[in-house]
C-alpha positions as CSV (number, residue, x, y, z in Angstrom):
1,X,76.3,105.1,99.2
2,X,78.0,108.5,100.2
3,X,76.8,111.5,100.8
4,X,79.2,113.1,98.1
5,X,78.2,116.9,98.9
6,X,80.2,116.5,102.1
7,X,82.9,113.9,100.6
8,X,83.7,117.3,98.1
9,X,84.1,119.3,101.4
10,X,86.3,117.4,103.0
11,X,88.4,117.1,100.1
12,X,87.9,121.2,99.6
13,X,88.7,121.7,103.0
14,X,91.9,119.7,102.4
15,X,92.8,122.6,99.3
16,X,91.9,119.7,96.7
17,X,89.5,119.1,94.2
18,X,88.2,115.5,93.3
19,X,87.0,113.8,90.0
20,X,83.5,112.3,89.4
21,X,85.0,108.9,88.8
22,X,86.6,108.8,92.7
23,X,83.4,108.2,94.1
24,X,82.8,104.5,92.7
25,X,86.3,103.6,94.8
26,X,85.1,105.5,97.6
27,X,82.1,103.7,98.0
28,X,84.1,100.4,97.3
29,X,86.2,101.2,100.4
30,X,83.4,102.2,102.7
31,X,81.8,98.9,101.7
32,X,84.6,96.8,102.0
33,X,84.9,98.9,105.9
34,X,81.8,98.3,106.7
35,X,82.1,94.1,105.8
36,X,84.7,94.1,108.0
37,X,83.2,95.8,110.7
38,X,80.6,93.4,110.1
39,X,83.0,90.6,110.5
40,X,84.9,91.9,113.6
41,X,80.8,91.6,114.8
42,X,80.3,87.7,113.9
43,X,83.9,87.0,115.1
44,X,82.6,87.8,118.7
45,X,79.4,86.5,118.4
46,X,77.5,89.2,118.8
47,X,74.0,90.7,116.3
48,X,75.2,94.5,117.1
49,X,77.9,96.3,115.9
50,X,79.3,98.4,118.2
51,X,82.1,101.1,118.4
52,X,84.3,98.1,119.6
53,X,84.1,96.7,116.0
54,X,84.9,100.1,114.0
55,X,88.3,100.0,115.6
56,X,87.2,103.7,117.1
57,X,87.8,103.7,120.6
58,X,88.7,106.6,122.6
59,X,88.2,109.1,120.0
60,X,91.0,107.6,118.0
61,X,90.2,106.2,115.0
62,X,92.5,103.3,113.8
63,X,92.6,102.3,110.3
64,X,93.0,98.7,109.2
65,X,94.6,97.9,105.9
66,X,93.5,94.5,105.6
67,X,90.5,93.7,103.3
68,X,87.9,91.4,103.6
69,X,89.6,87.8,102.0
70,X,92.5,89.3,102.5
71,X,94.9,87.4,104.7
72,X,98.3,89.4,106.6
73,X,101.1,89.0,103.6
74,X,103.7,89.7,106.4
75,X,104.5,87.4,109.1
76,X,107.1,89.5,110.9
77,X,104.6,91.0,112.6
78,X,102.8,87.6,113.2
79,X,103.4,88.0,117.0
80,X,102.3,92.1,117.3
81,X,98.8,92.6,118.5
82,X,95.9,93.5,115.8
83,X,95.6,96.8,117.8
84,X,99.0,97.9,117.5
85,X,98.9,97.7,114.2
86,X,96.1,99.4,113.4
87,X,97.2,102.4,115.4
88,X,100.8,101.8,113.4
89,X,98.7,102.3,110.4
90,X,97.0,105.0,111.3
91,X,99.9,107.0,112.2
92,X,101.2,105.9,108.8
93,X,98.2,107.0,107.1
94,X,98.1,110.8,108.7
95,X,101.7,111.2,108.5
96,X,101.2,110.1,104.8
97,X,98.3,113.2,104.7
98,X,100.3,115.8,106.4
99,X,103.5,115.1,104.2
100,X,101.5,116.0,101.3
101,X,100.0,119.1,102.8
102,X,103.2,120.2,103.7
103,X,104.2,119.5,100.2
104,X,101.2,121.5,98.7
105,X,101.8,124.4,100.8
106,X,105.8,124.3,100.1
107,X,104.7,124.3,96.2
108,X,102.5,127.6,97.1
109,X,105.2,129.3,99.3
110,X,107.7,128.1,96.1
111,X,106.0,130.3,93.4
């Protein structure tokens, strides 16, 4: 399902190198994104999906950790809006990216 020329140059761009095996779990997750976007599209009734349902909306792009059957474990954050916490998540997940850059570069200064 990707195109995974340009998957290996984002990953090259990032100063990493990625094993043939990756690409079945990438796939996986771009399927299990797109059900969901599909989803978000039933849930308001609608036959189009729209930028609305990709959770990209002003040039930010919010990634949602929950999967298709899966339900929220927590229930602390019962009361938070959905979009909240997708923007918490995505701030989790680049902080998560630029920590191990930071880390990789540190290793290279190290030597």
């Amino acid at each position: 399902m990707v195109q995974k020329n340009k998957v290996k140059q984002i990953i090259k761009d990032q100063g990493l190198r990625i094993s043939p095996e990756s690409f079945d779990g990438i796939n996986r997750e771009v399927i299990n994104l797109i059900s969901l976007m599909c989803k978000r599209v039933k849930e308001d009734n609608m036959k189009t999906l729209q930028a609305q349902h990709t959770h990209i909306s002003n040039g930010v792009h919010n990634v949602s950790r929950e999967t298709v059957d899966e339900q929220p474990i927590c229930n602390r954050c019962g009361s938070v809006p959905d979009y909240i916490m997708d923007v918490a998540y995505s701030i989790r997940a680049n902080a998560e990216d630029y920590a191990k850059i930071l880390h990789a570069n540190w290793k290279r200064a190290k030597r």
